[in-house]
C-alpha positions in Angstrom: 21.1 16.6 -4.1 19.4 16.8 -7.8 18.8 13.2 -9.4 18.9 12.4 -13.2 15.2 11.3 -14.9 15.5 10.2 -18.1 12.2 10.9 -20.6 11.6 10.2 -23.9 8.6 10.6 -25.4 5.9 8.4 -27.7 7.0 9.6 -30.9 8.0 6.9 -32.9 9.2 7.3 -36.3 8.8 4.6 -39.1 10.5 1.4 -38.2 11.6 1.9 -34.7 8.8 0.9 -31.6 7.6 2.7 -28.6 9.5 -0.6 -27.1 12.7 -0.2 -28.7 13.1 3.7 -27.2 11.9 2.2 -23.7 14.6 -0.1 -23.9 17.4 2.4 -25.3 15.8 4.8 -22.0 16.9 2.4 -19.9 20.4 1.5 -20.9 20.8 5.6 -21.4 19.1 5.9 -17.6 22.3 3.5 -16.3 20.4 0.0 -15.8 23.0 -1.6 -18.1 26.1 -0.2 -16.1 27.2 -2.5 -13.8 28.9 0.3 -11.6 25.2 1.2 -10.6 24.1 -1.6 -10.9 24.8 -5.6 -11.4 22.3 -8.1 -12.9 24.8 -11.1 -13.0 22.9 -13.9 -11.5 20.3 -12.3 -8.9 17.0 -12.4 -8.6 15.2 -9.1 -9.6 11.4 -8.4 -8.6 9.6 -6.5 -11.6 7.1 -5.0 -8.8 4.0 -4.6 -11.4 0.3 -3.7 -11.0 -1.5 -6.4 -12.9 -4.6 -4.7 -13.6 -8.1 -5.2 -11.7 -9.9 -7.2 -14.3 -12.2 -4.7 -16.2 -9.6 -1.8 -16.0 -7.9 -1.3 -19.1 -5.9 1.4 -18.0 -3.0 -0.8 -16.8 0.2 -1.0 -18.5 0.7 -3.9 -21.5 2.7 -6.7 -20.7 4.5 -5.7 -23.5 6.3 -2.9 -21.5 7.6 -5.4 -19.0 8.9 -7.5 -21.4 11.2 -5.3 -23.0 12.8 -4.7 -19.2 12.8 -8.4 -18.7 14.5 -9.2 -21.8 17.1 -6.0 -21.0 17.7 -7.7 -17.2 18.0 -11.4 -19.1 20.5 -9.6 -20.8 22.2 -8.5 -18.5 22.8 -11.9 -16.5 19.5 -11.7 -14.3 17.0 -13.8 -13.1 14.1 -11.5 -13.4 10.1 -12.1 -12.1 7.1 -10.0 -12.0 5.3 -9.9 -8.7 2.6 -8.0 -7.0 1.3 -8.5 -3.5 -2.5 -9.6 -2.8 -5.3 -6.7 -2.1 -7.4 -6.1 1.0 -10.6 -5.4 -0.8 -13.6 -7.4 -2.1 -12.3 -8.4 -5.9 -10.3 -10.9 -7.9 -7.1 -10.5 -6.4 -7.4 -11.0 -3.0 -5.5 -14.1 -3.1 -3.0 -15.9 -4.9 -4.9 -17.9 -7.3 -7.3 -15.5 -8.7 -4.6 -12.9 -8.7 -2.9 -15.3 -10.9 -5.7 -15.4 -13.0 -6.6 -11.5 -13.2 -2.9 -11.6 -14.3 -3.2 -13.8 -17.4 -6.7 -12.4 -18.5 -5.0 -9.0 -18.5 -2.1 -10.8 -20.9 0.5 -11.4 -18.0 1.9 -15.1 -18.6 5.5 -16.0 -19.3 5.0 -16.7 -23.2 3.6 -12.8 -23.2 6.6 -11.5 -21.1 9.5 -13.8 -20.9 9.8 -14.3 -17.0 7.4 -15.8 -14.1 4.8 -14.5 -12.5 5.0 -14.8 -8.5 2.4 -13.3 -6.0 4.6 -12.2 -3.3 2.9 -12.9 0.0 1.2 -16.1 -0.7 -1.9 -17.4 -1.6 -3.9 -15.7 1.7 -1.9 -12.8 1.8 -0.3 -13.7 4.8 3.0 -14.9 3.4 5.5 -12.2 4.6 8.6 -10.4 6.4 8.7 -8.0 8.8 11.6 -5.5 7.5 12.7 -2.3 9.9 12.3 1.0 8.1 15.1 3.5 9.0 14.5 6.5 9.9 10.5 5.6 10.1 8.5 8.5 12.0 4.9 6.3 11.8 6.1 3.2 11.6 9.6 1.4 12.7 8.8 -1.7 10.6 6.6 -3.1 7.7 5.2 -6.3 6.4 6.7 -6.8 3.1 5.3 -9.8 0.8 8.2 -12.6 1.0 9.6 -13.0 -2.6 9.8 -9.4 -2.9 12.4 -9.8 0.0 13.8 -12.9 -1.2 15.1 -10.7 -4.4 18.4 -8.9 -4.9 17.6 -6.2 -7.0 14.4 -4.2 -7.0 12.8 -2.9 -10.3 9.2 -0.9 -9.9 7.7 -0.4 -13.2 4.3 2.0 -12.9 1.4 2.9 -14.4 1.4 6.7 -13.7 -2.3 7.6 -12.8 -4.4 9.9 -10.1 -5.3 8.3 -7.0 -8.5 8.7 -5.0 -6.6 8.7 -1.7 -3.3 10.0 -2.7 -3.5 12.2 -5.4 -1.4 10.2 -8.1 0.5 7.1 -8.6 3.2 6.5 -9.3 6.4 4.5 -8.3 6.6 5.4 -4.4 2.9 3.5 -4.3 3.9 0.8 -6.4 6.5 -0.1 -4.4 5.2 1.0 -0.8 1.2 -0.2 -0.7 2.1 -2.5 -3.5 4.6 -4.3 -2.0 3.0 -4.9 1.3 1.3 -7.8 2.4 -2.6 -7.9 3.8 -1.9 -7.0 6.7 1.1 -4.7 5.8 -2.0 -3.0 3.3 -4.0 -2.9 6.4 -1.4 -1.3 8.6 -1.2 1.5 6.4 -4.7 2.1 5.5 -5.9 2.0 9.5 -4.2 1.3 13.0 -4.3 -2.6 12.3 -8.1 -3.4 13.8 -9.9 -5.3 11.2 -13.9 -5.9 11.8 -16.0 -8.4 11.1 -19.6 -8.4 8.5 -21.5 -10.5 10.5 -23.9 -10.7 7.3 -20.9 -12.5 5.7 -19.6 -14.2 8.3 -20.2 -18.1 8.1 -19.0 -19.0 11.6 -16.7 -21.2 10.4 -14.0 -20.5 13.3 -11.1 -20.8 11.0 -10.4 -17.1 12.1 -9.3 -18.1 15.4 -7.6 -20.8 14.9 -4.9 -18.6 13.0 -5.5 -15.7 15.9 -2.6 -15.7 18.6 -4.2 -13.1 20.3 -7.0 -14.9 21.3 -8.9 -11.6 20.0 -11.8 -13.5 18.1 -14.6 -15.2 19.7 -18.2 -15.9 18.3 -21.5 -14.7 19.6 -25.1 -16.7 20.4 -25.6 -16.3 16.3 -21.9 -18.1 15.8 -20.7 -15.0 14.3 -17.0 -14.0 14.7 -16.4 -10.7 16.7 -13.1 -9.0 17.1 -12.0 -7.9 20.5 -9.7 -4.4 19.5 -8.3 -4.6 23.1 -6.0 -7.9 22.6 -5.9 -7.6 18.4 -2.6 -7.0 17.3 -3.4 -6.1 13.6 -1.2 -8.9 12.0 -4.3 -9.3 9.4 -4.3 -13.4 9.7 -7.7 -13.1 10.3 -8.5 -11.2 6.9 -6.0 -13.5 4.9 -7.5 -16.8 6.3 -11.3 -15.5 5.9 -12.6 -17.7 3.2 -16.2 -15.5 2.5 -14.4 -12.1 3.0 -16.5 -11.3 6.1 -13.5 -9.8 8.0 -12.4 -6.4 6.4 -9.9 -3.7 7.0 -12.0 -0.2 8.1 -10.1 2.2 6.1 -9.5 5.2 8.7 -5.8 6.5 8.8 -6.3 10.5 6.7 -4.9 11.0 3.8 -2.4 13.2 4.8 -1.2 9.8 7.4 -1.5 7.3 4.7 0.9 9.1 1.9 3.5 9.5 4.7 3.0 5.7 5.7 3.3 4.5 1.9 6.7 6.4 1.2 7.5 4.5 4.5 7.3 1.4 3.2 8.7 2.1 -0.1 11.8 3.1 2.0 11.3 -0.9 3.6 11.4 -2.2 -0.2 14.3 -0.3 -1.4 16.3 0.1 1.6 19.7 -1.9 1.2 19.4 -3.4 -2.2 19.9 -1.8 -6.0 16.9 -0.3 -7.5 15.7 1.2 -10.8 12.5 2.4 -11.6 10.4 3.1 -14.5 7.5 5.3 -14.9 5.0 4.7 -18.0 2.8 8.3 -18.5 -0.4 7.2 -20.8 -3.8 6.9 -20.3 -3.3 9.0 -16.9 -6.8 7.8 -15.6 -8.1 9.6 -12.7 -8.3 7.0 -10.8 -6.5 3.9 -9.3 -5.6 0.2 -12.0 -7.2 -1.5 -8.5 -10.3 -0.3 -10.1 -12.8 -2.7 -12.2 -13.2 -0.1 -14.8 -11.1 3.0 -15.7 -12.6 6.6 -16.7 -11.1 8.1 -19.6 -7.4 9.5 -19.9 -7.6 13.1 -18.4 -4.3 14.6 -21.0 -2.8 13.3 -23.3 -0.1 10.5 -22.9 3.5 12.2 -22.4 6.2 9.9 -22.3 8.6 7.5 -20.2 10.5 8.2 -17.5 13.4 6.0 -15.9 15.6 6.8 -12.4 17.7 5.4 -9.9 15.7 7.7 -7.3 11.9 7.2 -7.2 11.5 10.2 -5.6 12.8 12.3 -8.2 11.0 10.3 -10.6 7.8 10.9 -9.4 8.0 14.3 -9.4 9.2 14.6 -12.9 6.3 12.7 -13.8 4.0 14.9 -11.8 5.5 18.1 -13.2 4.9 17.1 -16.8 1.5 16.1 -16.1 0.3 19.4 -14.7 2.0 21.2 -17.4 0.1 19.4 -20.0 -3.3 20.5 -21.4 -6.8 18.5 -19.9 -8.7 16.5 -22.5 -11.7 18.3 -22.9 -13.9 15.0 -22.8 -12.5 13.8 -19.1 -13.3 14.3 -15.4 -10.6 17.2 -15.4 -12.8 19.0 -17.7 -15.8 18.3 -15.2 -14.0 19.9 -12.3 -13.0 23.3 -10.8 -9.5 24.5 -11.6 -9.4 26.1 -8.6 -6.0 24.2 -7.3 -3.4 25.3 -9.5 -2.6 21.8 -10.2 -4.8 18.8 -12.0 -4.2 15.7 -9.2 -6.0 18.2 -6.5 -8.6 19.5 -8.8 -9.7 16.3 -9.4 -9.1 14.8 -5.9 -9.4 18.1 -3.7 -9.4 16.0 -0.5 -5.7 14.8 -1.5 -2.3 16.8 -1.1 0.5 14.7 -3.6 3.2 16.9 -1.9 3.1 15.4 1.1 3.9 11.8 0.2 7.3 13.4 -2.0 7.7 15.5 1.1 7.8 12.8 3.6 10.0 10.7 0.7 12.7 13.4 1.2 12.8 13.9 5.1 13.1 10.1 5.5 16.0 9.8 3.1 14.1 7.8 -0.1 15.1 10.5 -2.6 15.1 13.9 -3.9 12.5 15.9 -5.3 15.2 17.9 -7.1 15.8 16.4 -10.5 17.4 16.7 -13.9 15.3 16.2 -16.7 18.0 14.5 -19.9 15.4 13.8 -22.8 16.2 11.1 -25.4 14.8 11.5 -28.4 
């Protein structure tokens, strides 16, 4: 099947905005037709990245409120959400990922609608949904409000990716909508370990472990036992000095076909719409504290029932556009025909969009309908 993406680009002439033609993308895209889609009265999850503080990459809250106010509109009850991180920064947990949210201009005065952390304050806050058709994994831990919600909405930053190549609105909505210990399923087999130099021997670990996996040594540091751990990711939630981390160690190739997993957990059962926002393409991830410079020049937006689709629209344009000469593209061989893998060589994109399609999330056939 072939999908419709709608695009228009940043070209703004005098007196209209670059938010005005997002919101007329949109409506032209189908989100105000209620055959495909109906706001009246549900709650809609805005599933945003809010920005590592530092990173100014990240999309403006400006973008999400011209969606919010379209979904108002429209009869809904719209919130932006995000799920907390499983590495050392400031949103690890709900109240500083609150606060990276309103130093990066997120509040509901700057975009009309609530801010909600999905899974809790620890991260621990979360539902376990079946994925169907899974060929990794048969379920995931999805943050709770994201569940809670009727309608889905993903609006993305679309960026490179250190691990996956780029991303876009499968990542969003598959690693961003899973809780700690969904993040951690995906990233490894579920078997945290412990930094005994962190560690404070607290014992509040175990006492949220129903495995009986943790016990402490003659030092009083925590130690993991792999044999009886189940890989829930309590123990990393609860961890007040961030001494018990996730070990990173599924392959790339594993970890893109485990993401478009869960995005298939997210979507699966409920309307969806998704928006992808293609400026300041930074090499690298918004989870970042700092972001390297735009590697082309900013394209466009892009809107879609099908994520799938979406993506690759967005990943066509971007290797068909020229490399600022001042960037990391410009640093690196051109070699791989395409610039996500010249400047992550160690990634494949295609495989996350391949695994998309054989599980059933989308198409990777699209057509392209440009509003000026």
């Amino acid at each position: 099947m072939t999908s419709k993406v709608y695009f228009t680009d940043m070209r703004c002439p005098v007196e209209v905005s670059l938010l005005e033609k997002l919101d007329k993308l949109i409506c032209k895209a189908g989100i105000s037709d209620k055959s495909k889609i109906n706001f009246e009265n549900k709650y809609v999850a805005i599933k945003i990245h809010f920005g590592e503080p530092g990173n100014l990459s990240f999309l403006r809250p400006n973008f999400a409120k011209t969606v919010v106010e379209r979904i108002k509109s429209l009869g809904g009850k719209p919130f932006l959400t995000d799920c907390n991180t499983l590495y050392v920064g400031r949103r690890g947990n709900a109240l500083e990922h609150l606060e990276a949210a309103l130093e990066n201009g997120f509040s509901p005065l700057s975009t009309g609608c609530q801010v909600i952390i999905a899974d809790g304050i620890k991260g621990t806050d979360e539902v376990e949904v079946p994925i169907n058709g899974g060929q990794y994994l048969k379920s995931a831990k999805i943050g709770h409000a994201i569940m809670d919600a009727d309608i889905v909405v993903s609006l993305n930053h679309f960026k490179g990716h250190e691990c996956t190549g780029f991303g876009g609105a499968i990542k969003n909505l598959g690693m961003g909508c899973g809780s700690r210990a969904g993040k951690m399923i995906m990233h490894n087999d579920g078997k945290p370990r412990v930094s005994a130099k962190d560690c404070a021997g607290c014992r509040t670990c175990a006492r949220f472990c129903a495995q009986s996996a943790i016990s402490f040594n003659k030092a009083g540091k925590a130690q993991i036992d792999h044999k009886l751990c189940a890989g829930c990711g309590r123990c990393i939630g609860t961890c007040n000095y961030n001494a018990i981390y996730n070990e990173f160690s599924s392959a790339n190739e594993v970890l893109d076909c485990k993401i478009a997993e869960y995005c298939k957990a997210v979507v699966d059962g409920r309307p969806n719409f998704h928006v992808n926002i293609v400026n300041q393409v930074s090499p690298y991830c918004d989870c970042h504290s700092e972001n390297d410079a735009a590697i082309i020049p900013d394209i466009g937006m892009f809107a879609s029932f099908d994520p799938v689709a979406l993506d690759r629209a967005c990943i066509d344009a971007v290797n068909a556009a020229p490399e600022i000469k001042t960037s990391v593209l410009s640093e690196r061989e051109h070699i791989h025909g395409d610039h996500f893998t010249n400047i992550h060589p160690t990634t494949d994109w295609r495989l996350q969009l391949e695994h998309a399609v054989r599980i059933g999330l989308g198409s990777d056939k699209y057509k392209l309908v440009t509003m000026k």
